[in-house]
ZANU-738622 format. One line per 10 residues: number of its first residue (from 1); for each residue x, y, z of C-alpha. Coordinates in steps of 0.5 Angstrom, whole numbers. Layout:
% residues N
NUM> X/Y/Z; ...
***
This chain:
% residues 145
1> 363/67/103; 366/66/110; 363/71/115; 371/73/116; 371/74/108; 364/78/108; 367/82/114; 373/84/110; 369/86/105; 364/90/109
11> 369/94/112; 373/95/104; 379/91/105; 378/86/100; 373/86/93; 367/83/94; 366/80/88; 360/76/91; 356/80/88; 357/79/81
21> 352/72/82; 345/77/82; 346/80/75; 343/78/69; 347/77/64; 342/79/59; 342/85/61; 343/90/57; 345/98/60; 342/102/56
31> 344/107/51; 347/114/53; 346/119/48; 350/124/51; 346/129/48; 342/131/55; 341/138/57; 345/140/63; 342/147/67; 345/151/72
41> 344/150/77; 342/157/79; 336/157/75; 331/151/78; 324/150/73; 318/145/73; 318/138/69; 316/138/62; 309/136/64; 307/142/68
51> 310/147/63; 305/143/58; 300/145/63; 303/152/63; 304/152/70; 312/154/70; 316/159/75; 323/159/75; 327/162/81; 334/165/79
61> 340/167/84; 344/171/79; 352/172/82; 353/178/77; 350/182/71; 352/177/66; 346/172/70; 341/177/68; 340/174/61; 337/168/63
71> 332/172/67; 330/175/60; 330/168/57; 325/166/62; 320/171/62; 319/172/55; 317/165/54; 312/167/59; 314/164/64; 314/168/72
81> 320/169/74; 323/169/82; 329/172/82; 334/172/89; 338/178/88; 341/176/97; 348/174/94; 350/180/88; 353/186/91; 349/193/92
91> 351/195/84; 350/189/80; 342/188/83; 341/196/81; 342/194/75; 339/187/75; 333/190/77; 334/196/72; 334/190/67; 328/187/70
101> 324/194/70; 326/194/62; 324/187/61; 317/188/64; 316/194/61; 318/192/54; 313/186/55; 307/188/58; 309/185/65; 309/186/72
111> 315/187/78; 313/186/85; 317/186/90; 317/180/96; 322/182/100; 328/185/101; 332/183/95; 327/178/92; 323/180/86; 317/177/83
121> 317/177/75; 310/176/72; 309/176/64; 302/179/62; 297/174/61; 299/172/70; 294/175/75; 298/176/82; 293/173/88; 294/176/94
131> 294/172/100; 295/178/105; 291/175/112; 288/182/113; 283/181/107; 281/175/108; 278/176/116; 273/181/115; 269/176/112; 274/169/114
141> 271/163/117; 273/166/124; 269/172/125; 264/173/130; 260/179/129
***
C-alpha cells in the first residue's frame, strides 16, 4: 500500500482493507449464547470470586421508591448495602429509609449513617469497624507521653 493510500485510510477516506492480511483464518470466534446477565447500572457488586469469599458490598443509587427492592434483594442474601440516596427527592428518600429501617429490623441488621443521604446497611453476622482517628491516637504510634 502506498504512503497516499495508507494516508487516505488513516484519515477514513478510503477502506483499509490492508488489515484482513493478520487474521487467521482458522480462527473461530466463539459462541454467544446470548444468555449473559445484564445489571443496572445503578447497583455495582464484586466479582464472583469475592462473593465466594463472602467479602461483597453492594452500592445502590436508587432514582425513586421502586429501586428500594433491589436494596432489599441485596441485603437479605446478606450482602452490606451502600446506599446513595443524593439523586431521590426529599420524599422518596423518607420512604427508602423507612424501607431500609424495616429491612433491617425484620432481619436483625444495622443502619448507620455516612453522611448526608448515605446509609450504610449491615446484615447481622458484619461487624462495623470503626476507623475514627480519635480512637487510635491515645495509644497510636505517634503519641509522646
Amino acid at each position: 500500500m502506498g504512503s497516499v493510500r495508507k494516508a487516505s485510510a488513516w484519515l477514513g477516506l478510503v477502506d483499509d482493507n490492508d488489515d484482513e492480511r493478520y487474521y487467521d483464518d482458522d480462527y473461530s470466534e466463539g459462541t454467544d449464547s446470548g444468555d449473559a446477565w445484564v445489571t443496572d447500572p445503578r447497583v455495582k457488586v464484586a466479582s464472583d470470586t469475592a462473593e465466594e469469599k463472602g467479602r461483597r458490598i453492594g452500592t445502590v443509587t436508587p432514582d425513586s421508591f421502586r429501586d428500594a427492592r433491589v436494596i432489599g434483594e441485596l441485603f437479605r442474601e446478606g450482602v452490606p448495602v451502600i446506599m446513595n440516596l443524593t439523586a431521590m427527592e426529599a420524599a422518596d428518600a423518607k420512604r427508602v429509609v423507612d424501607f431500609a429501617a424495616g429491612l433491617i429490623f425484620g432481619l436483625r441488621g444495622s443502619i448507620e449513617r455516612v453522611s448526608t443521604r448515605v446509609f450504610l446497611l449491615t446484615p447481622a453476622h458484619t461487624e462495623i469497624v470503626n476507623g475514627d482517628p480519635a480512637a487510635h491516637r491515645a495509644d497510636g504510634f505517634f503519641n509522646q507521653s
